[in-house]
One Martini backbone bead per residue (centre of mass of N, CA, C, O) as a GRO file, in nm:
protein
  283
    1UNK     BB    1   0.097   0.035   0.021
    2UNK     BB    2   0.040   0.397  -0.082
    3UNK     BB    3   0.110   0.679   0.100
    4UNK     BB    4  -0.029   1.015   0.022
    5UNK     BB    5  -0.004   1.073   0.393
    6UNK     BB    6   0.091   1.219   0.647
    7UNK     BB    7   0.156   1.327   1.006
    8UNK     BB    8   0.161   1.620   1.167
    9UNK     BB    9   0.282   1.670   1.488
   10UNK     BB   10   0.258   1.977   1.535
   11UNK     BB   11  -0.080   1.967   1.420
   12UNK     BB   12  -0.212   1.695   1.263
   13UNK     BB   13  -0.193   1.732   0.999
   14UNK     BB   14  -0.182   1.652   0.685
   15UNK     BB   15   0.069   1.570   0.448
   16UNK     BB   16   0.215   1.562   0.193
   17UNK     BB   17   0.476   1.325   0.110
   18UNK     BB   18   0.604   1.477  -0.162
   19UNK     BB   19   0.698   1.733   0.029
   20UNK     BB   20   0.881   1.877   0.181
   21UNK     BB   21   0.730   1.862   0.485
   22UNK     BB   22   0.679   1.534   0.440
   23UNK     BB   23   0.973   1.432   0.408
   24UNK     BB   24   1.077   1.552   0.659
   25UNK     BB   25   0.907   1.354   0.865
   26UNK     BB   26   0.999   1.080   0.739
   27UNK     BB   27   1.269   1.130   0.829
   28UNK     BB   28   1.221   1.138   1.142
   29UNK     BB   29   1.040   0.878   1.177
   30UNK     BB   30   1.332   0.701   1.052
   31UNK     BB   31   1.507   0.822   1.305
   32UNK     BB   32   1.381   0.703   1.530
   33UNK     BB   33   1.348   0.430   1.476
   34UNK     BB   34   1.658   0.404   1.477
   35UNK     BB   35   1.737   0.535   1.772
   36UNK     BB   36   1.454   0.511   1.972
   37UNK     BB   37   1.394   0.781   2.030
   38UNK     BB   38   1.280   1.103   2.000
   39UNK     BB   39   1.108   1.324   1.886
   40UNK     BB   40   1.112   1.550   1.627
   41UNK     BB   41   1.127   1.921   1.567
   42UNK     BB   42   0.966   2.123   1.328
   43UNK     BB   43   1.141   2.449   1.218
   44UNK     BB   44   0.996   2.700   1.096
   45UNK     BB   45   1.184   3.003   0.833
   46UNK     BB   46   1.144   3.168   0.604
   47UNK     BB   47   1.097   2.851   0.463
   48UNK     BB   48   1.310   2.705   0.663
   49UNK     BB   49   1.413   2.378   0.731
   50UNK     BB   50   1.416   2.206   1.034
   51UNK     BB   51   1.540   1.997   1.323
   52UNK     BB   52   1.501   1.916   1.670
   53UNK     BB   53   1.564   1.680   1.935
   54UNK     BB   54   1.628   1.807   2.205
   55UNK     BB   55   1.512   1.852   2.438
   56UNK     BB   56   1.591   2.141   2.585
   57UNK     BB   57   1.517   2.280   2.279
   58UNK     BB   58   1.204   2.166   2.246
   59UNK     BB   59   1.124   2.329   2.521
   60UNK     BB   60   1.268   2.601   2.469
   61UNK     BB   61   1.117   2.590   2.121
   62UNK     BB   62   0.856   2.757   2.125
   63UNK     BB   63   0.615   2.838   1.895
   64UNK     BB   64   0.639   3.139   2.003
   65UNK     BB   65   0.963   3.180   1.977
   66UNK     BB   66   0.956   3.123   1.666
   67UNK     BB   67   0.838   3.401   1.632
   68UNK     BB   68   0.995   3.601   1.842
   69UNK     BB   69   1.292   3.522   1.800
   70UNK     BB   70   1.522   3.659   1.643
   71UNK     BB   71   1.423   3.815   1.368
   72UNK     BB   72   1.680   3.913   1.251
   73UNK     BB   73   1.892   3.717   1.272
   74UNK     BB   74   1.762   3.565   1.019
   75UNK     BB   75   1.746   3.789   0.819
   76UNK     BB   76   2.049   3.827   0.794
   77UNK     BB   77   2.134   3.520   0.710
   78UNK     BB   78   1.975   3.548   0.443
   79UNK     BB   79   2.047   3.811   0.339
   80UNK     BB   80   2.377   3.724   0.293
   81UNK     BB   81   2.279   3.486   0.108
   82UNK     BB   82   2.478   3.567  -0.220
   83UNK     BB   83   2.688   3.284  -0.229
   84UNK     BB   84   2.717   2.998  -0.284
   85UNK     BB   85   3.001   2.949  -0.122
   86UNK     BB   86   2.966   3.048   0.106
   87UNK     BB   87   3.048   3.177   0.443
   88UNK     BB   88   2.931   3.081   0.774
   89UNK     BB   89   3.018   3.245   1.123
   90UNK     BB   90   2.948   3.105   1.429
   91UNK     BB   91   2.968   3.302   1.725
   92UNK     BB   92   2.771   3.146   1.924
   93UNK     BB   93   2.589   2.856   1.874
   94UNK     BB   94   2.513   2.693   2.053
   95UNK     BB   95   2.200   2.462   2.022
   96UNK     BB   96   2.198   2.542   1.652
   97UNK     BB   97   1.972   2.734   1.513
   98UNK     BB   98   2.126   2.904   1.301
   99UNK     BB   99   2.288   2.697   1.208
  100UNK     BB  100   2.046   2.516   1.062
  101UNK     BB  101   1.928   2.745   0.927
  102UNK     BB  102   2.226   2.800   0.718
  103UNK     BB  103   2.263   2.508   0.603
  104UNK     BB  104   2.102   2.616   0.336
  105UNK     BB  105   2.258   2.856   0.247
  106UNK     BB  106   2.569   2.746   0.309
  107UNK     BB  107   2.820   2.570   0.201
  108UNK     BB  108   2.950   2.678   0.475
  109UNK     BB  109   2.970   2.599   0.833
  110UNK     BB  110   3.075   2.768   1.160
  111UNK     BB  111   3.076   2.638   1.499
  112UNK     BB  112   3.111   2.834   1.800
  113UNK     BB  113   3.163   2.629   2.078
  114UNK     BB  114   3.254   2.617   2.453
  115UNK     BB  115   3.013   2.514   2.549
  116UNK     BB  116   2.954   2.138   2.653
  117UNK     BB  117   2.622   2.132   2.656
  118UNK     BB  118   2.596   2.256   2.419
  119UNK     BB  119   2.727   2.128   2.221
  120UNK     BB  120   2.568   1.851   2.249
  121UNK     BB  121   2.286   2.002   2.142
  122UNK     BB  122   2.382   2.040   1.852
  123UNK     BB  123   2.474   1.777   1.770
  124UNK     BB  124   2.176   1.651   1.794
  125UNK     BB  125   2.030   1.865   1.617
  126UNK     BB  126   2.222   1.767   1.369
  127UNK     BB  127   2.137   1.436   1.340
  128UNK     BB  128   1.804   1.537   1.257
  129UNK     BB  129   2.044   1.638   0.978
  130UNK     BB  130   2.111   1.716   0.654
  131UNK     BB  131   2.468   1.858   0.739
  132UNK     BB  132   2.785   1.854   0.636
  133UNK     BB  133   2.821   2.169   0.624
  134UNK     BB  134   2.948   2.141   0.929
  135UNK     BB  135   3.148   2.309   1.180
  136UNK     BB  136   3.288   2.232   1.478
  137UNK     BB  137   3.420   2.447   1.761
  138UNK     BB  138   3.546   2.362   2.067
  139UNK     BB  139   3.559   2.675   2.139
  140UNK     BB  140   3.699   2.996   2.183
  141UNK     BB  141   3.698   3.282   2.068
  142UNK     BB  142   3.992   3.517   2.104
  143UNK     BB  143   4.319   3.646   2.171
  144UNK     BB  144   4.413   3.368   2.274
  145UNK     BB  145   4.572   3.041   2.318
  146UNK     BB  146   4.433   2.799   2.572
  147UNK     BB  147   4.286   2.903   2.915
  148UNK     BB  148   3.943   2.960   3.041
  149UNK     BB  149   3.726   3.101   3.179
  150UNK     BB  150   3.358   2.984   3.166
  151UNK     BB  151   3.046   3.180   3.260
  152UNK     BB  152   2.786   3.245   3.582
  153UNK     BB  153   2.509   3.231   3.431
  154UNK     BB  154   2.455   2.973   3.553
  155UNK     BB  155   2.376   2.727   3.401
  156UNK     BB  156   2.476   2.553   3.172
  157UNK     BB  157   2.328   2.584   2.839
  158UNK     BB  158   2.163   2.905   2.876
  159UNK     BB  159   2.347   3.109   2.677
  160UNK     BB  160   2.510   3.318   2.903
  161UNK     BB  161   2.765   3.243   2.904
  162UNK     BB  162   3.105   3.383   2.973
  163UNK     BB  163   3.426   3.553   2.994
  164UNK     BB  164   3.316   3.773   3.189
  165UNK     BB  165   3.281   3.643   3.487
  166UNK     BB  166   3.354   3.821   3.688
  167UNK     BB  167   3.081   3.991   3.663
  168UNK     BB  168   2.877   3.822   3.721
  169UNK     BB  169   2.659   3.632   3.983
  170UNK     BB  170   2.789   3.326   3.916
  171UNK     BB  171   3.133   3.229   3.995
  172UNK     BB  172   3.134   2.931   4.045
  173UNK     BB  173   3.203   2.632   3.998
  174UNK     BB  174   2.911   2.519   3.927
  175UNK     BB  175   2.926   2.767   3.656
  176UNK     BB  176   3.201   2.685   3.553
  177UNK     BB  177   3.484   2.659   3.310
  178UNK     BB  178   3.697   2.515   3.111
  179UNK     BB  179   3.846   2.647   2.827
  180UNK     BB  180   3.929   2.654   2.474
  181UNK     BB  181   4.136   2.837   2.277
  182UNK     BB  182   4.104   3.052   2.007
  183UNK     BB  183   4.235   3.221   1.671
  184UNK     BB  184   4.116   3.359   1.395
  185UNK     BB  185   4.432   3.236   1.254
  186UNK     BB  186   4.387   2.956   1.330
  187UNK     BB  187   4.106   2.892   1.231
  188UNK     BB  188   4.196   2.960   0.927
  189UNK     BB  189   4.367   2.754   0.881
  190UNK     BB  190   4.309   2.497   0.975
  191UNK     BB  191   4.025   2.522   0.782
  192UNK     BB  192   4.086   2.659   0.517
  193UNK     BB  193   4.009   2.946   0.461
  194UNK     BB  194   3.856   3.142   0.281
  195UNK     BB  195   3.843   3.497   0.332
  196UNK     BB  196   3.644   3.597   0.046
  197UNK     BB  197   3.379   3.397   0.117
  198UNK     BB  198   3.300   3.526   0.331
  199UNK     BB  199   2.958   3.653   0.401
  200UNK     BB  200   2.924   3.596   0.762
  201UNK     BB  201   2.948   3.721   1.083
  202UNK     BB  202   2.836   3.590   1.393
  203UNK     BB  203   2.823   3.797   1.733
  204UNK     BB  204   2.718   3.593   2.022
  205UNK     BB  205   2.916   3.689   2.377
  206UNK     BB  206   2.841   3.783   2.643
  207UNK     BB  207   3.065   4.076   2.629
  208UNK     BB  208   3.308   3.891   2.454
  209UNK     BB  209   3.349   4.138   2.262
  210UNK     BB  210   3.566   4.309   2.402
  211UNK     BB  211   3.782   4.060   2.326
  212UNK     BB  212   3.761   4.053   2.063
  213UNK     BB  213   3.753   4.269   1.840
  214UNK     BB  214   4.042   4.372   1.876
  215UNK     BB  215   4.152   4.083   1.772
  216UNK     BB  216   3.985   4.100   1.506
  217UNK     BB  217   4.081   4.349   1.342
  218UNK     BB  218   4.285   4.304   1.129
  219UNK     BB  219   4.110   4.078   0.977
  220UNK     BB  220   3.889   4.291   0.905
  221UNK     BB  221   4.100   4.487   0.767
  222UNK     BB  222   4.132   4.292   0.529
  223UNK     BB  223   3.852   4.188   0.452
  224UNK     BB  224   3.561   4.285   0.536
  225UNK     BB  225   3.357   4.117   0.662
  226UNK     BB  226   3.051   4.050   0.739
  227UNK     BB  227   2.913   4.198   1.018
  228UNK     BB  228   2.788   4.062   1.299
  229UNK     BB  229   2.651   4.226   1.640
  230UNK     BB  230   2.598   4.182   2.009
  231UNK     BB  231   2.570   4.431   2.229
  232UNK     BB  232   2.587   4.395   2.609
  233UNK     BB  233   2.455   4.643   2.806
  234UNK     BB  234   2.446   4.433   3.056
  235UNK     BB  235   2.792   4.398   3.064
  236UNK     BB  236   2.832   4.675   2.954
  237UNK     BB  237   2.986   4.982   2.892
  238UNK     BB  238   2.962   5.290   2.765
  239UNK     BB  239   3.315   5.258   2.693
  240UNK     BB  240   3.317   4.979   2.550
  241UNK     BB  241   3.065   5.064   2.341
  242UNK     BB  242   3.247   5.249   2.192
  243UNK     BB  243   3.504   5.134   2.150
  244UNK     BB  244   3.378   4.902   1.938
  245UNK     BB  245   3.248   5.100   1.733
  246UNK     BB  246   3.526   5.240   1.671
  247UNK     BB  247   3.649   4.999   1.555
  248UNK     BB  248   3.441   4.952   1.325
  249UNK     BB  249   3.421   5.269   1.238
  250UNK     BB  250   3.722   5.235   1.089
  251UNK     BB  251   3.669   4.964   0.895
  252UNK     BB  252   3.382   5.061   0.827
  253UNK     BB  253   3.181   5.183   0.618
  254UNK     BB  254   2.875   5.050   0.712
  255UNK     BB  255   2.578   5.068   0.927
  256UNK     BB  256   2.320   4.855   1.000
  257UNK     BB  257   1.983   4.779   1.045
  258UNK     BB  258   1.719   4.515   1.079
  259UNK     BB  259   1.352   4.505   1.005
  260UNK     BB  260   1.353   4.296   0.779
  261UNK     BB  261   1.417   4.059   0.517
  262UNK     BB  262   1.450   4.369   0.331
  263UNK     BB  263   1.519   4.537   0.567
  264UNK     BB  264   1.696   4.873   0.603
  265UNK     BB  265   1.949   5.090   0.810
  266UNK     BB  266   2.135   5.330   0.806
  267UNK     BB  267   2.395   5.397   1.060
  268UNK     BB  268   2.543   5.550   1.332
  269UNK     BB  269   2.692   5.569   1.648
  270UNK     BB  270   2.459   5.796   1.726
  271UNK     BB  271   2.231   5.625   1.710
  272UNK     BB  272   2.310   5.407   1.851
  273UNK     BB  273   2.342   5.485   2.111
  274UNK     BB  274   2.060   5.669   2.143
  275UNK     BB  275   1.873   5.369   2.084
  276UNK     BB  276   2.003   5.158   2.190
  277UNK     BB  277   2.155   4.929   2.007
  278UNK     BB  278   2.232   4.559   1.990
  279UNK     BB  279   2.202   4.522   1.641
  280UNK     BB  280   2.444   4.513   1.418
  281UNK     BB  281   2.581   4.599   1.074
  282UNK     BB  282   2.870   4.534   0.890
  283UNK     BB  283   3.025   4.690   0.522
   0.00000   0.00000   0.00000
């Protein structure tokens, strides 16, 4: 017997067996099989999906979520996808959902993430995934390469771990761990990056972009490569984020804000300052 539908387990709704969301579905149903483990969730983001299977990633990317979390982020990973080669390097891929969601648009995906909590739960949600063009780098992108204290804003795996532990609210032991760190010209030799494919590059490291910006500062003045970061106002003053804006804005004509999928705003430094931006593109 040849079944031509599906049921979609997000809705219930039955669905074509051979769309696209149809194929997806037969494919998760196929892979707990064989795992024999719990079931994906398909997350559809501007046409474009993917599945988490990771408990922790499944309750916490709940439907509310996907439509209201970071919607500019994927916005802008979609904007920049414009060169078939094209490469994504993801600084803070957490749990890998911008990570996932670029694996469909770039060649190639670079995910940086230190915290190893996060890194299990990234690996999960890529298993779920045919992915092959994605490469994680268990370490901390920094300005040295060795050993740091990495976390401190509670357990890890919860997004918000940073390297200016100092600063945090709980510094403790039970809170914080040892990682690796490597540099960004470290990062671009080991794995034979072409410098004037990427297409973008997003920094999402609450708050250690402090210490990473001055550190590929010569990187960025040499490439140009498309910038994309988010400041966190909640771990700096107000003199580191000036610091920051200066060093960005000394090697970039053009700085964006992104408020829809084709949709952008030319911004000054005292713009940003102005209305507190804190997620903005250089190019």
């Amino acid at each position: 017997m040849y079944y031509k539908k599906i049921k979609d387990p997000n809705t219930g709704n039955l669905i074509n067996i051979n769309s696209k969301l149809g194929k997806n579905i037969l494919k998760n149903y196929i892979f707990r099989l064989r795992e024999g483990g719990s079931e994906s969730k398909v997350i559809k983001k501007n046409d474009i999906e993917f599945n988490i299977i990771d408990e922790f990633s499944k309750k916490w990317y709940t439907d509310d979520r996907v439509k209201r979390w970071e919607p500019n982020t994927f916005n802008i990973i979609s904007y920049y996808s414009n060169n078939k080669d094209g490469i994504y390097i993801d600084i803070g891929a957490w749990i890998g959902v911008t990570v996932l969601y670029a694996a469909s648009l770039y060649k190639k995906v670079i995910a940086i993430e230190p915290d190893p909590v996060a890194i299990e739960r990234l690996k999960k949600n890529m298993s779920a995934n045919k992915c092959d063009n994605i490469i994680v780098v268990e370490k901390g992108l920094s300005d040295t390469e060795g050993k740091k204290t990495f976390g401190g804003n509670g357990l890890m795996g919860n997004s918000m771990s940073t390297l200016l532990v100092e600063r945090t609210k709980s510094p403790s032991e039970k809170n914080t761990t040892t990682i690796d760190t490597i540099t960004i010209n470290t990062l671009i030799n080991q794995l034979k990056i072409n410098p004037s494919l990427i297409s973008l590059i997003k920094m999402d490291i609450e708050g250690g972009e402090i210490i990473l910006v001055p550190a590929i500062k010569k990187f960025l003045k040499d490439y140009k490569p498309v910038f994309y970061i988010s400041l966190h106002r909640n771990c700096l003053n107000n003199n580191e984020i000036e610091k920051i804006l200066d060093d960005l804005f000394n090697i970039y004509n053009k700085c964006y804000i992104h408020t829809r999928l084709t949709t952008r705003k030319e911004v000054t430094k005292e713009m940003i300052q102005k209305k507190k931006y804190s997620t903005i593109v250089f190019e």
